[in-house]
N, C-alpha and C positions, 0 to 999 in steps of 0.2 A: 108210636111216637118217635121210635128213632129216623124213622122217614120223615113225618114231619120237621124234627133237627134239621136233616139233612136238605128240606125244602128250601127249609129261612135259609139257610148259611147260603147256601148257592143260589139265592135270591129268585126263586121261584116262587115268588108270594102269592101269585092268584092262584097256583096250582097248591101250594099249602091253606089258604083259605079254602076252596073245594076240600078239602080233606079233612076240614078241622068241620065243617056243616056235616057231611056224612057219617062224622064220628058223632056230633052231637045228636043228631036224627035218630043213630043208633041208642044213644042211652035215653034217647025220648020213649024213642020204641020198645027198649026192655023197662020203661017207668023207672028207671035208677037216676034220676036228674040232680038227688043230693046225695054226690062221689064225687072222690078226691080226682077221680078221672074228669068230672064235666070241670073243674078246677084247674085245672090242666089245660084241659082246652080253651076253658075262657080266659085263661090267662097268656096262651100262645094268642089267642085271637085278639088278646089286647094288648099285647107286644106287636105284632104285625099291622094294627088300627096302627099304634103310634108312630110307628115306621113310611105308614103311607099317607100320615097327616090327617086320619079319620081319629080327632082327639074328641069326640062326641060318643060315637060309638067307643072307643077306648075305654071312654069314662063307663061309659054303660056296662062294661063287661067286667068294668073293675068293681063295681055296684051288685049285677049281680056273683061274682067270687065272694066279695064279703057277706052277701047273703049265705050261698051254700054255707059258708066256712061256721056262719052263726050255726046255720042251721045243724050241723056236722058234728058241733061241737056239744049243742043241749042234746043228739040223739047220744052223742058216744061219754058225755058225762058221768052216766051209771055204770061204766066199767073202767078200773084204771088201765087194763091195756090197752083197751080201743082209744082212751084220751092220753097213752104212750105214744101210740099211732100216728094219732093227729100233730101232737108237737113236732113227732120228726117232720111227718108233712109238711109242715109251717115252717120249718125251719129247712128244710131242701127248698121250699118255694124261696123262702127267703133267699137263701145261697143264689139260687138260681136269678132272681131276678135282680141280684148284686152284679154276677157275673156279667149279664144284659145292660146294666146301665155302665159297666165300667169301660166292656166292645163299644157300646155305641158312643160312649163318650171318646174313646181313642179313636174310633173311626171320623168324627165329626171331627176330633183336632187335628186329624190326615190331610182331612181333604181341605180346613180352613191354611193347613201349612203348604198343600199343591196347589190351593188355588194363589194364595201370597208367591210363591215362586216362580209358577207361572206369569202372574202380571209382571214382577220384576222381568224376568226374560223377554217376555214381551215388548215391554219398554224399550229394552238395550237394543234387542232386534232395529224394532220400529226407529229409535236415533241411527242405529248406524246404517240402515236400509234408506233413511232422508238425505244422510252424507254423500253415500256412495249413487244417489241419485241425481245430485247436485254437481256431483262428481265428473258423473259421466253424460249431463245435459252440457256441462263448462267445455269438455273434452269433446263433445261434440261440436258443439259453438265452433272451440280453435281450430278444428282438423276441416271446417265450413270455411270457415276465413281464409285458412292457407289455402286450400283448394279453390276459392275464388283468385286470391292472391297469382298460384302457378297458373290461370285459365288466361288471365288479365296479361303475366309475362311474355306472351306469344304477338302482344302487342306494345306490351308498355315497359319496359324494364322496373323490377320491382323495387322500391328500396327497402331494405332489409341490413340498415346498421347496426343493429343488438347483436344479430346472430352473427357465425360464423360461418363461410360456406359452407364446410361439411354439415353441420346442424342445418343449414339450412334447405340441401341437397337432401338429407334425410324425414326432415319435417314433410316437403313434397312428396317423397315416396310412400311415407307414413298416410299421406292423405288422401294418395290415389289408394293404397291398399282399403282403406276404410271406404270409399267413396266407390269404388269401383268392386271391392267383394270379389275377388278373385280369388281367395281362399273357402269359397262356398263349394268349390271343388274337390271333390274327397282328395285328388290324385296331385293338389299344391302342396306342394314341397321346397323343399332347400333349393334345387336346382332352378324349378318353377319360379320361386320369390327373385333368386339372383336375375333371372331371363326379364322377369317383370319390371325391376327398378334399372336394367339397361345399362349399371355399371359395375366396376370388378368387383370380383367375386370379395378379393383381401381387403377394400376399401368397403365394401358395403359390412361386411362381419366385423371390422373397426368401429363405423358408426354408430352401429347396432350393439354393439358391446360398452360405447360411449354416451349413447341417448338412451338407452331402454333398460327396463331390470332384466330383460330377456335373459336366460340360460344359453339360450339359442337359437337358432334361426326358427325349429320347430315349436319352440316354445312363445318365440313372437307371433309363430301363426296362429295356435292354437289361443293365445291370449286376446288376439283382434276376432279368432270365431267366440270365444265367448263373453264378450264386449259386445258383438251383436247379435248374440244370442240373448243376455240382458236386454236389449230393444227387443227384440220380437215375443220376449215375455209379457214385456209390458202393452204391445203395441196388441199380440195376441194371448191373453190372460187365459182363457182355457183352454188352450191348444194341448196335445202331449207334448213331455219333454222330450219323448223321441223323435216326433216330428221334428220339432225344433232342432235337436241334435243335426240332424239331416239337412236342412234346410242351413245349418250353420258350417255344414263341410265334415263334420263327425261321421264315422263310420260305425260307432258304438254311442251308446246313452252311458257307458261306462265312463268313458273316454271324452265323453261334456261332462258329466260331472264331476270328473279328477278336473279338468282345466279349469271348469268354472270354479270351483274352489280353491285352485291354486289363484286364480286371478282376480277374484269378488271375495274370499273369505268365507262364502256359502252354496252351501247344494242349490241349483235352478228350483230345487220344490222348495227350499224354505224362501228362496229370494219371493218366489212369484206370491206365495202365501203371504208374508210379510208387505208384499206390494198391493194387494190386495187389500189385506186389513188397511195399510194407510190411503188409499183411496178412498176405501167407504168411508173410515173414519173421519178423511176431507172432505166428504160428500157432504 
């Protein structure tokens, strides 16, 4: 029986049903079918029925328990120790089958309190995975327009009264980096980004420390690969995230998932799963 214990707890229920039939088999076959032992088992096999939603049979095995128990008690009647016996019996079953309802009632208020926690997170997820989607369709929009805007200035001079040049010098550069992906290159760097926007080194590190949350020049690059790394999540939903990494100019998946977290607020696997769920959900 202590195996069998050991069956249920670690939830190998079909393997403890096969064990509780071969023990029953056994006291068919020694004709001992009224003991506190087939009692035992009918009551283990009517604890695991209820476990697995068989409340039919459950019922059945609880039907025949109170038969033995009848039957147990008119043989052991005529002797007071043997109806000593029995009470303790009935009263370890009793113990026993308190114990069982009190697990499975904590177990069932577990899982009704991880499943309430769960939707709540889910929820938050899903709001702030709509934001940040919205987010960065809007930011895509502006960094389209500018870059149509600088394509248009090689013929038309632009007007751009809001801005100020340097913001406006830098929105351009902003837009070719996005547009053009030149940080898909493992080897783009500080020197790389300065060669690319075509102007000095002490004005562009100004701009960049004036328009962006950038830390630094390394940190703006790594924020635009995981910026488009967000697109090619959603653009490619099962892909690996090491691919992805790679494809975004990452040398490591370590190193997409530090950036993407510094710069989205979540790991590429919770993003794409959360993007995911809101899809089907919109489906």
């Amino acid at each position: 029986m202590e195996m069998l214990d050991y069956l249920i707890v670690s939830q190998h229920h079909e393997e403890a049903m096969n064990v509780i039939h071969r023990y029953r088999d056994f006291l068919r076959a020694e004709c001992d079918t009224i003991d506190y032992r087939m009692i035992n088992v009918l009551s283990t096999g009517a604890l695991l029925h209820a476990m697995r939603n068989e409340l039919e049979v459950s019922k059945h095995n609880s039907e025949l328990i109170n038969e033995i128990a009848d039957s147990l008690r008119l043989r052991n009647s005529q002797g007071s120790m043997s109806y000593a016996y029995n009470l303790i019996m009935e009263e370890k079953h009793a113990h026993r089958q308190t114990i069982t309802i009190i697990a499975l009632s904590s177990f069932v208020l577990l899982l009704i309190l991880m499943g309430a926690a769960i939707l709540y997170f889910t929820k938050k997820i899903r709001q702030r995975n709509k934001k940040l989607l919205r987010i960065l369709n809007a930011l895509e929009a502006y960094r389209n327009i500018m870059a149509e805007q600088t394509d248009k200035s090689e013929q038309k001079p632009t007007k751009v009264k809001a801005l100020e040049e340097e913001q406006r010098m830098f929105v351009e550069i902003d837009a070719r980096v996005t547009n053009e992906r030149p940080f898909t290159d493992p080897d783009f760097d500080h020197e790389s980004l300065i060669k690319f926007s075509g102007i000095d080194e002490e004005l562009f590190v100004r701009m960049m420390a004036r328009y962006t949350h950038a830390l630094n020049s390394m940190s703006y690059i790594n924020s635009r690969r995981a910026e488009y790394g967000a697109r090619l999540i959603i653009e490619q939903p099962h892909e690996d995230i090491s691919t992805i990494a790679k494809e975004c100019g990452f040398r490591s998946t370590d190193a997409f998932n530090h950036a993407f977290k510094f710069a989205l607020g979540v790991t590429p696997t919770e993003y794409r799963n959360s993007m995911l769920r809101l899809f089907k959900n919109e489906s």
